[in-house]
C-alpha positions, 0 to 999 in steps of 0.5 A: 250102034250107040256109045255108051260111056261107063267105069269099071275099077280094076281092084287087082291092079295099082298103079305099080303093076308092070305093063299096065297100059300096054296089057290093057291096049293089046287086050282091046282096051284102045276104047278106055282111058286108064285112070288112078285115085291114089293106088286104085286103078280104073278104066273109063270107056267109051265103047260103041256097041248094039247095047249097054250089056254088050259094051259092058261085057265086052269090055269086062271080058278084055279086062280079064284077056289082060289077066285081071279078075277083081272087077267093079262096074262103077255105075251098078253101085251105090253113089253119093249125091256129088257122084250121081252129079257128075254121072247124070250132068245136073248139078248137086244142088238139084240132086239134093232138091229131088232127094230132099222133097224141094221138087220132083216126087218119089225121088228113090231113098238112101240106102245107107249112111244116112246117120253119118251125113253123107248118104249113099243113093242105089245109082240103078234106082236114081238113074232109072228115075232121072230117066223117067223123069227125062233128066237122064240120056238113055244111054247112061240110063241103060249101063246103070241097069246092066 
């Protein structure tokens, strides 16, 4: 078994909703912190399991058990440099020499918001190239590729 730490953002929930910890508790969610930014509510998991998409399904499924249906794996998205620095464990600035050709090579594109200056990465395709690249565990590799 391997633990896999992963996000999953609760988007029909807010920090209101009656009874939120303890539907999320008696679901099977003991594994996960709750969190808020603002009104958003996401849990972050640390889940022991034969694999990413068991960990990752597992924990979806005792979401929903909670009665919550709008649910957004953080790691299956898009990120900005800052946020593929916390995920990975590098630091921004050696995020920004890989995406700007400083060192490393073929580093993956953006995918949007290049124009506005704050430029949005696929975390898939960068994990899948830190990883290749030995600068990523195998464990958040293989939950940015559920």
């Amino acid at each position: 078994m391997t633990l896999y730490h992963f996000s999953i953002l609760i988007r029909d929930a807010g920090a209101e909703t009656e009874g939120l910890e303890d539907r999320l508790f008696e679901a099977g969610c003991g594994d996960a912190l709750v969190c808020f930014a603002g009104r958003a509510v996401y849990l972050e998991f640390d889940r022991e399991a034969e694999s990413a998409r068991a960990a990752v399904d597992s924990a979806m499924a005792d979401i929903r058990r909670a009665g919550f249906a709008d649910l957004v794996l953080q790691e299956s998205g898009y990120a900005t440099l800052a946020e593929m620095a916390a995920r990975s464990g590098l630091s921004r600035a050696a995020l920004s020499n890989y995406a700007n050709g400083r060192r490393g090579s073929a580093f993956p594109a953006p995918v949007y918001g290049v124009a506005s200056g704050s430029a949005l990465y696929s975390w898939r395709e960068v994990a899948a190239w830190l990883y290749r690249h030995n600068q990523l565990q195998r464990p958040l590799y293989e939950v940015a590729q559920v």
